[in-house]
VOPAGU-2260 file (C-alpha; in pm, 1 decimal, decimal comma):
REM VOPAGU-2260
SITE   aa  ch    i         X         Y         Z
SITE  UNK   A    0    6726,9    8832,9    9565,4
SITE  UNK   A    1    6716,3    9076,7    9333,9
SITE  UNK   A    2    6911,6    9394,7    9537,5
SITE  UNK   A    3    7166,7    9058,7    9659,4
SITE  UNK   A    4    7281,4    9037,9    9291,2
SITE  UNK   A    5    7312,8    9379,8    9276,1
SITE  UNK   A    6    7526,4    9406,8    9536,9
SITE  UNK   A    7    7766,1    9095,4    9432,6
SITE  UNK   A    8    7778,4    9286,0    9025,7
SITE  UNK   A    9    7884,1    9622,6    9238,1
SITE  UNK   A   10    8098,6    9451,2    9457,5
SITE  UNK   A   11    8210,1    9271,7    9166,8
SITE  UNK   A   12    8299,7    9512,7    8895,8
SITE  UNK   A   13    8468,9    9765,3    9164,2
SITE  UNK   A   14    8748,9    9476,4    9274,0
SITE  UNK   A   15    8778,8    9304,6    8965,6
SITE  UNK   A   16    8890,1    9720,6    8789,6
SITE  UNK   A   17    9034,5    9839,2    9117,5
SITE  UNK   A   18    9406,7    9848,9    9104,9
SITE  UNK   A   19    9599,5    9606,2    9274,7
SITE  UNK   A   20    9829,9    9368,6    9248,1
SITE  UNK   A   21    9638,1    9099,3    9048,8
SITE  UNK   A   22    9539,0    9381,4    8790,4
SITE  UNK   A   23    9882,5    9479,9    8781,4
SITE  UNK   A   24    9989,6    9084,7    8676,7
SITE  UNK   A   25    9710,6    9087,9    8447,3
SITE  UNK   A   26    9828,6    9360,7    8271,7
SITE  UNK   A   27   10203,8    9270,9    8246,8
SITE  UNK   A   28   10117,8    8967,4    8177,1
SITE  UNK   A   29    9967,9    9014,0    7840,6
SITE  UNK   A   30   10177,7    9270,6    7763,2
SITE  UNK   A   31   10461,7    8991,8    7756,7
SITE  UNK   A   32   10275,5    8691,8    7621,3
SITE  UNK   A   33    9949,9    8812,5    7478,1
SITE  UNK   A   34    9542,9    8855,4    7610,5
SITE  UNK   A   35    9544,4    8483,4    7678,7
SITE  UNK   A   36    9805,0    8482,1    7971,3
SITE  UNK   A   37    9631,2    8743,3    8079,5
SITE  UNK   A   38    9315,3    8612,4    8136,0
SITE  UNK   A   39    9498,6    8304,3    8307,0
SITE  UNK   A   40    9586,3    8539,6    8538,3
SITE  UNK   A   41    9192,6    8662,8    8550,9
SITE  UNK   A   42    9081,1    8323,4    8609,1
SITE  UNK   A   43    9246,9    8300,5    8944,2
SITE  UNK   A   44    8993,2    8390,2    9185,4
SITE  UNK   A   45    8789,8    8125,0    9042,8
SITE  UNK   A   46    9028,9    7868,9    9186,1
SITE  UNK   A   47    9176,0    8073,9    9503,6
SITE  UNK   A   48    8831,8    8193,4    9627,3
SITE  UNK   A   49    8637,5    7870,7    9688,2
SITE  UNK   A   50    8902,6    7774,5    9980,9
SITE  UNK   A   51    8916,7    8170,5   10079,1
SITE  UNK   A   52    8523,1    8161,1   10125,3
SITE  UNK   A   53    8451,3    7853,9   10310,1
SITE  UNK   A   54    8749,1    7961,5   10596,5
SITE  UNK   A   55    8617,0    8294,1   10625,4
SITE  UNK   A   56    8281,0    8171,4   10649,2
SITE  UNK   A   57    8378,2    7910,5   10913,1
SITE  UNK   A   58    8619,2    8198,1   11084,0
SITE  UNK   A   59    8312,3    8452,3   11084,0
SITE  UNK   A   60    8084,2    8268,8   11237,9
SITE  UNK   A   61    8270,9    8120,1   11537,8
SITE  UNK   A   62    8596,4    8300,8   11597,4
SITE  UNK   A   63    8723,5    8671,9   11597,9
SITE  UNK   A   64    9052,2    8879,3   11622,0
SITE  UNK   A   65    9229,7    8694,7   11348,3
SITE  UNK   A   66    9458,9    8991,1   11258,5
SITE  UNK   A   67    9774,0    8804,2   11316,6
SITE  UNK   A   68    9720,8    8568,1   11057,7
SITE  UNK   A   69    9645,9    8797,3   10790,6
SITE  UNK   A   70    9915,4    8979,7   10892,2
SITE  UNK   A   71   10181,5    8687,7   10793,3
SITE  UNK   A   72    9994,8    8603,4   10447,1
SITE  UNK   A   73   10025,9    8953,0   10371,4
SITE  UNK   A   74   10391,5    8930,7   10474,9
SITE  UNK   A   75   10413,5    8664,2   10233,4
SITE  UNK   A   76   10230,0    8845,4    9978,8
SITE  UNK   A   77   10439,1    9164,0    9961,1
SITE  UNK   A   78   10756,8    8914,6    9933,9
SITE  UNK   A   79   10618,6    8774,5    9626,7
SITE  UNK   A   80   10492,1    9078,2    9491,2
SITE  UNK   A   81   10855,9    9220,5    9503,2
SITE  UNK   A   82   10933,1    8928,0    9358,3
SITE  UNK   A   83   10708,1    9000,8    9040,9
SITE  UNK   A   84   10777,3    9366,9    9060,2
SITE  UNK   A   85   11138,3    9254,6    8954,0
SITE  UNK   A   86   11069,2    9056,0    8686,6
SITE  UNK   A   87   10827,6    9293,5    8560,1
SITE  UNK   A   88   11072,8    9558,1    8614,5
SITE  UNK   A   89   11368,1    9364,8    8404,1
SITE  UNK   A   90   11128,8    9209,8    8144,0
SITE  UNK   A   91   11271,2    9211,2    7773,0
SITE  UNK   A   92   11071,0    9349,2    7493,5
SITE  UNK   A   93   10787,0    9092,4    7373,1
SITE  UNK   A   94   10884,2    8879,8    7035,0
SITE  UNK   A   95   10721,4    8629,6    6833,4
SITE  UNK   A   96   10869,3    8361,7    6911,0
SITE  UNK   A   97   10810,4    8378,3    7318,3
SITE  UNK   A   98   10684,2    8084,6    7446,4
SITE  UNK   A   99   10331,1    8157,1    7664,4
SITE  UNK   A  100   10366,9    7819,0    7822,0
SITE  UNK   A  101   10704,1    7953,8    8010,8
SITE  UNK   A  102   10466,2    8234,7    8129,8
SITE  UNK   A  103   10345,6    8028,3    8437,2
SITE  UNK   A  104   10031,0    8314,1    8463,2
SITE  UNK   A  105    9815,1    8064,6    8610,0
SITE  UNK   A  106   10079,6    7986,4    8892,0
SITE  UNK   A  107   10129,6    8318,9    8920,4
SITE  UNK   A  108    9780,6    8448,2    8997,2
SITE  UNK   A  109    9675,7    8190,3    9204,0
SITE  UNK   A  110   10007,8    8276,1    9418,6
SITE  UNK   A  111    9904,6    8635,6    9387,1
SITE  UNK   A  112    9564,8    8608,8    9481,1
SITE  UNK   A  113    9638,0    8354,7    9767,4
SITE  UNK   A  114    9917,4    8498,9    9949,3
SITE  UNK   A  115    9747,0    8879,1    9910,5
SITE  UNK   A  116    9524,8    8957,2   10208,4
SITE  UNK   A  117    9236,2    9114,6   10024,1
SITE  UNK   A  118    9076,7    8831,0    9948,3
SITE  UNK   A  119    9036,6    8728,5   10313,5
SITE  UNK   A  120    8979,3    9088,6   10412,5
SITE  UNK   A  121    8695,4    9139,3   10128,5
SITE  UNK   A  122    8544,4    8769,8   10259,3
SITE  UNK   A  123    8585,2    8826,0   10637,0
SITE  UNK   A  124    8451,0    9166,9   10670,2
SITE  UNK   A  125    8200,4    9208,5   10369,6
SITE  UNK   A  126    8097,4    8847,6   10206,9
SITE  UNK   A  127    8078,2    8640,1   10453,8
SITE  UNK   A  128    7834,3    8845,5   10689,6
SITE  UNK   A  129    7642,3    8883,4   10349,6
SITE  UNK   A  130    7647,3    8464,5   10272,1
SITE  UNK   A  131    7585,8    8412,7   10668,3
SITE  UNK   A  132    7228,6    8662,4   10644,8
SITE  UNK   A  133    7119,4    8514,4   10311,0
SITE  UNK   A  134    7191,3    8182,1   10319,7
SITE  UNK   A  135    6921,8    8233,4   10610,9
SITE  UNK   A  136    6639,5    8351,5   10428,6
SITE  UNK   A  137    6768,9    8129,0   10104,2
SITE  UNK   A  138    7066,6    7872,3   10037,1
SITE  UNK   A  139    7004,7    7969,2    9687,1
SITE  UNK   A  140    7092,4    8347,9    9711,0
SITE  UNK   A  141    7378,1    8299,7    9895,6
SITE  UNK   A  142    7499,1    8071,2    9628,9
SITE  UNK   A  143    7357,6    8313,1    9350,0
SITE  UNK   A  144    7579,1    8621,0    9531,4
SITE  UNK   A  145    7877,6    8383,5    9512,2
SITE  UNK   A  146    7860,0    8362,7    9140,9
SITE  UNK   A  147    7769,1    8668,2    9068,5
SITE  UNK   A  148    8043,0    8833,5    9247,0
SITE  UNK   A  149    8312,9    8612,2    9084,4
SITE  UNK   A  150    8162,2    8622,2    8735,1
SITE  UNK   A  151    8185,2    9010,1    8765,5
SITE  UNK   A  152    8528,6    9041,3    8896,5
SITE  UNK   A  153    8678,1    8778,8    8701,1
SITE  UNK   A  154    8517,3    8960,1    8368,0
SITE  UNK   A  155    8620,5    9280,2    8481,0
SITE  UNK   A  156    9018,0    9174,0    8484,0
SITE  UNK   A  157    8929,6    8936,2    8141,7
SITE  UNK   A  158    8820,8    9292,6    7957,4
SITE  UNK   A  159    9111,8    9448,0    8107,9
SITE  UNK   A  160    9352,2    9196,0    7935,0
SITE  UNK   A  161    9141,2    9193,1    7620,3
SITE  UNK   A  162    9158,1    9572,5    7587,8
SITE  UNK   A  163    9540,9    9581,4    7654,8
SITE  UNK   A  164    9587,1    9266,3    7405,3
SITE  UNK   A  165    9429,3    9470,8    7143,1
SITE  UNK   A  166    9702,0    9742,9    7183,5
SITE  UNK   A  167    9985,9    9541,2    7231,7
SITE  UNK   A  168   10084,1    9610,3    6915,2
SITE  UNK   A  169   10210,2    9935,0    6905,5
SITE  UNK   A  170   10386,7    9898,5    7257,1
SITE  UNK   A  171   10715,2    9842,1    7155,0
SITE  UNK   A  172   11066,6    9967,4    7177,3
SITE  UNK   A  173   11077,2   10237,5    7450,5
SITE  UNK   A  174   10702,0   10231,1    7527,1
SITE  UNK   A  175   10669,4    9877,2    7608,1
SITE  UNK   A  176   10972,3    9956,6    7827,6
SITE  UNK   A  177   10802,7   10275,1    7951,9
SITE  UNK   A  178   10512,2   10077,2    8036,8
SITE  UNK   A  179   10684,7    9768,4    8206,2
SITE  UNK   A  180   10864,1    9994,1    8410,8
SITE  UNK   A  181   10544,1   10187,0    8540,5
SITE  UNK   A  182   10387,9    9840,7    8592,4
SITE  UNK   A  183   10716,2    9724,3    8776,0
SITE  UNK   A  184   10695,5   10036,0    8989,5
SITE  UNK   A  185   10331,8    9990,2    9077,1
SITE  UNK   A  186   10418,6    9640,3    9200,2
SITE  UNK   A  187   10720,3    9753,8    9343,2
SITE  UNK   A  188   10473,0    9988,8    9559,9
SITE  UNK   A  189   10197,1    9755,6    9616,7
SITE  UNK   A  190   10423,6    9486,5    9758,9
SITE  UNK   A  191   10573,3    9757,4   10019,9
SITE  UNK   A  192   10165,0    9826,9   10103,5
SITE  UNK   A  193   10134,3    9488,5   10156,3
SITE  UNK   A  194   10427,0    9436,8   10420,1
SITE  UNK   A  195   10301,5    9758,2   10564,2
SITE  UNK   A  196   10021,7    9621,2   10622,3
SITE  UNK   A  197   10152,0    9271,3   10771,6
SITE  UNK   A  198   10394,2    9437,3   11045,4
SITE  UNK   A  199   10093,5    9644,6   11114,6
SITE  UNK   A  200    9824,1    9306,3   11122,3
SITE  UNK   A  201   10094,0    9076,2   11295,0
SITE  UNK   A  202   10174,4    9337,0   11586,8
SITE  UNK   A  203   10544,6    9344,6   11484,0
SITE  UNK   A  204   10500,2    9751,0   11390,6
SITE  UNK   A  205   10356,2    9821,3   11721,9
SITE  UNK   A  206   10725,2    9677,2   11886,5
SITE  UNK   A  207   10871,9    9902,1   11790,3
SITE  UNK   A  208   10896,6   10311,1   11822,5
């Protein structure tokens, strides 16, 4: 059991500080209303996963060629990522008196997280073959890789937004604005990767020359 946690902390830590477009939330996120929306944000695999799991553990282990499907929710995905690239992109300067409860992080991420086809990809193609094999030899390690997995990616983003909080501070004026603008950028470009990758998943790319 012991190399099977292993693998879920690796697996973990490298998604949870890989950039994408949930880090990217995280990030803006507490830049705008603080480390606490960000780790709302964090959270969202927690909530989005359980649902992702069980279909691509069902999907795994009785059907196949399931790239049209991934192709529309990353279709979806990129839409709402250029949605939040936007907003990111046009964000005022943080103040006192913003209200975090306007922030709708939680909403956001889950949205995020749900509609991006990583999750499914990640599931499909790595964890569920690993859940399938040790859940085998050992309901108990496949459960145990589970939580490992999440607790590591969910603390990675949580340290993220913890580490930005603490600097939040001195981003102001044209920094923070320097900073939003990268962020809206790198959503701006990760939402285009995502369609990309629909048209290509869904078949529509291939119609045309």
């Amino acid at each position: 059991m012991i190399p099977l946690i292993g693998g879920a902390v690796v697996l973990g830590l490298s998604s949870g500080f890989a950039p994408g477009p949930l880090l990217a939330l995280v990030i803006a996120q507490t830049l705008r209303y603080g480390p606490r929306e960000g780790i709302k944000v964090s959270i969202a695999p927690l909530i989005t996963d359980a649902p992702i799991i069980a279909l691509s553990v069902f999907l795994v282990s009785r059907f196949a060629g399931m790239q049209p499907v991934l192709g529309i929710i990353s279709l979806a995905g990129g839409l709402f990522v250029l949605y939040l690239a936007w907003e990111t992109f046009r964000a005022q300067n943080p103040s006192a008196d913003a209200v975090s409860d306007r922030a709708g992080s939680i909403g956001k991420g889950i949205t995020v997280n749900a509609l991006s086809p990583h999750p499914y990809i990640f599931w499909i193609t790595v964890g569920s073959p690993i859940i399938i094999r040790s859940y085998r030899e050992s309901p108990a390690s496949a459960i145990f890789f589970i939580l490992s997995f999440l607790t590591c990616l969910i603390g990675a983003k949580v340290i993220i937004a913890l580490l930005v909080g603490r600097s939040k501070k001195i981003l102001t004026g044209k920094t923070y604005r320097a900073i939003m603008g990268f962020l809206g950028i790198a959503l701006f470009v990760f939402s285009i990767i995502l369609i990309r990758d629909g048209l290509a998943l869904s078949g529509i790319m291939t119609k045309f020359p």
